[in-house]
C-alpha positions in Angstrom: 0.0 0.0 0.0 1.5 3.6 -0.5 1.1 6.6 1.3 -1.1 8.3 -0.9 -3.5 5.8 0.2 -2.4 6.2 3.7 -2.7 9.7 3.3 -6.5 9.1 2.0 -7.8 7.2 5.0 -6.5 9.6 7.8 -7.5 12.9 5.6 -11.4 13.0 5.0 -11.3 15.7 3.4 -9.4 13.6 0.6 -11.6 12.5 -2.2 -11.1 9.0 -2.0 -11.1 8.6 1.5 -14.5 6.9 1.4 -12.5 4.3 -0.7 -9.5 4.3 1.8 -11.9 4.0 4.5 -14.0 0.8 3.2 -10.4 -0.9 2.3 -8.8 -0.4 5.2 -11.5 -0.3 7.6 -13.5 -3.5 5.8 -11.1 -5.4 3.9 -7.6 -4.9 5.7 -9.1 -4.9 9.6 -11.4 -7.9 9.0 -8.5 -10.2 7.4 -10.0 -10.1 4.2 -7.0 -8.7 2.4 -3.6 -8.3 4.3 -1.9 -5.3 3.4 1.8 -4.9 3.3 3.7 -1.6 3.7 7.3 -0.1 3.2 9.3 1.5 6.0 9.0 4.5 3.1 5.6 4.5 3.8 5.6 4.3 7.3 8.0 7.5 7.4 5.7 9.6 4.8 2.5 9.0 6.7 4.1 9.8 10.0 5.6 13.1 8.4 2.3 15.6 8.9 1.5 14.2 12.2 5.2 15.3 13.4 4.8 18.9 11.6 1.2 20.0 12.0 -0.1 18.0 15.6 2.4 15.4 17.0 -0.1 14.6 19.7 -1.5 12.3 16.8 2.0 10.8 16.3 1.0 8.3 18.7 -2.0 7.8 17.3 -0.7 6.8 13.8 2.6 5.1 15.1 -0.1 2.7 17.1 -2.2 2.2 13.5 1.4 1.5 11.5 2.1 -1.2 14.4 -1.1 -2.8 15.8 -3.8 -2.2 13.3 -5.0 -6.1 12.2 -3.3 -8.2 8.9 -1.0 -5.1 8.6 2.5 -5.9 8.3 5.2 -3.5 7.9 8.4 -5.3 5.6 11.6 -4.6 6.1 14.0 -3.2 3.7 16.5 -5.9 2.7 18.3 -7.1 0.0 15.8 -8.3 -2.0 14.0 -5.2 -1.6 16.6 -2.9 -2.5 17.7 -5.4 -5.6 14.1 -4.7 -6.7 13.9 -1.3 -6.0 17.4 -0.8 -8.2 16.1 -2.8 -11.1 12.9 0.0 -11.0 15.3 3.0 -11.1 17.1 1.3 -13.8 14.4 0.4 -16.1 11.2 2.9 -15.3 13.0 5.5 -13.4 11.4 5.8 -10.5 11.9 7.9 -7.3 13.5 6.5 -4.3 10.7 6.2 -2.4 8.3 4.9 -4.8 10.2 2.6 -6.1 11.4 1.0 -2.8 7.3 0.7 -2.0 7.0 -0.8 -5.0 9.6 -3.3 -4.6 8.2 -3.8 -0.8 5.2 -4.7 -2.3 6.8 -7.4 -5.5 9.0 -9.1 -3.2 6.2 -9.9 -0.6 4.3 -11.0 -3.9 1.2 -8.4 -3.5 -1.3 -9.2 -6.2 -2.0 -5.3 -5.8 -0.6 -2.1 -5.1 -2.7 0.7 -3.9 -2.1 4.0 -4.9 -3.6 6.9 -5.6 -0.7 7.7 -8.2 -1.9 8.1 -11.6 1.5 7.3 -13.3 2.6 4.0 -11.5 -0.4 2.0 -13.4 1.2 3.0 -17.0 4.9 2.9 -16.2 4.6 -0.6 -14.7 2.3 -2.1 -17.3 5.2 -4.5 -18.4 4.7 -5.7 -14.7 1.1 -6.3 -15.2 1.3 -10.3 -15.1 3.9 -9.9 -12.2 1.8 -7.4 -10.1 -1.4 -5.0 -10.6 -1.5 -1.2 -9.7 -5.0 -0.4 -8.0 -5.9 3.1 -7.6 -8.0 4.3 -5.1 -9.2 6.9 -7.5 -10.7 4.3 -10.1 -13.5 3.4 -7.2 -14.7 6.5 -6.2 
């Protein structure tokens, strides 16, 4: 999952939050569908909490490490191999493309994003992985 969808759940004033809401509220917290995130994404989403009201800091560190059938994986080896072929071949940030290598090397069948580009630069991946974005259910 990246942060933009992260970012969607705890904002309702985003315009898929509704969306974020029902997956990670419904599907994620019932066991339904596990989600998986990067350390990247753990950082991001704990980012506006620290600059704008850190007395929610706890509250979002305690989602990122108790909230039900989600798993934060580490950055490893594998991870940063995967990440490096990314920035090789589709040129992808840092960031995005080490939560997108998160996501292949714990064999997602999805990643969620509210990024419009990921789903057309990683349609050679299609078979490997698919790119769900929140904004196609709103």
């Amino acid at each position: 999952m990246d942060t933009s969808a992260l970012i969607a759940y705890f904002d309702g004033a985003d315009d898929t939050n509704a969306v974020a809401v029902e997956l990670i509220d419904v599907f994620v917290k019932t066991g339904r569908n596990a989600a998986v995130l990067s350390p990247i994404t753990a950082m991001e989403i704990l980012v506006r909490p620290l600059r704008t009201a850190p007395a929610s800091v706890a509250h979002v560190h305690e989602f990122l490490t108790k909230w039900p059938n989600l798993s934060l994986v580490a950055a490893d080896i594998h991870v940063a191999q995967e990440a490096a072929a990314l920035r090789a071949t589709y040129n992808f940030k840092v960031p995005d493309a080490l939560v997108i290598a998160t996501g292949i090397v714990a064999q997602v069948a999805h990643l969620i994003t509210n990024d419009k580009e990921w789903r057309r630069r990683l349609a050679t991946l299609k078979d490997r992985v698919k790119v769900t974005e929140l904004l196609d259910y709103q």
